[in-house]
C-alpha angles and dihedrals in degrees: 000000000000113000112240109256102220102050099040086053095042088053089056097047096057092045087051088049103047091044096052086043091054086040092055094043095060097047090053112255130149124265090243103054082043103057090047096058098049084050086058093039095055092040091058089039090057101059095036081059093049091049087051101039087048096050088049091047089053084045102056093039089056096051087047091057100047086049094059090042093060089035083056100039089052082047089061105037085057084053094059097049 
């Protein structure tokens, strides 16, 4: 079953965001800065969870599929016999 896109990468995001912004919070810096670079973390973050998601999604599909065409060519040679 293929994992829905927008959820998985939003969850990311927000993890991503949340760690760079605790990351940045422990070295000093200030709350601004901060903010800003876990807005570009969980941007990037984002998209690089789209692209995976994506990419296990083609995977799966792909398995799925070759499993009902072998299901399907074993149906038929039974068939035949």
């Amino acid at each position: 079953m293929p994992l829905h896109i927008k959820s998985v990468a939003v969850s990311i995001a927000v993890m991503c965001f949340f760690g760079v912004s605790l990351i940045g919070w422990i070295s000093g810096l200030s709350p601004f800065t901060c903010c800003k670079r876990a807005l570009v973390g969980a941007v990037l973050a984002y998209i690089a969870g789209v692209w995976a998601v994506r990419g296990i999604n083609a995977i799966v599909i792909s398995a799925m599929v070759t499993n009902q065409m072998n299901e399907q060519e074993e149906k038929d040679s039974d068939d035949r016999d």
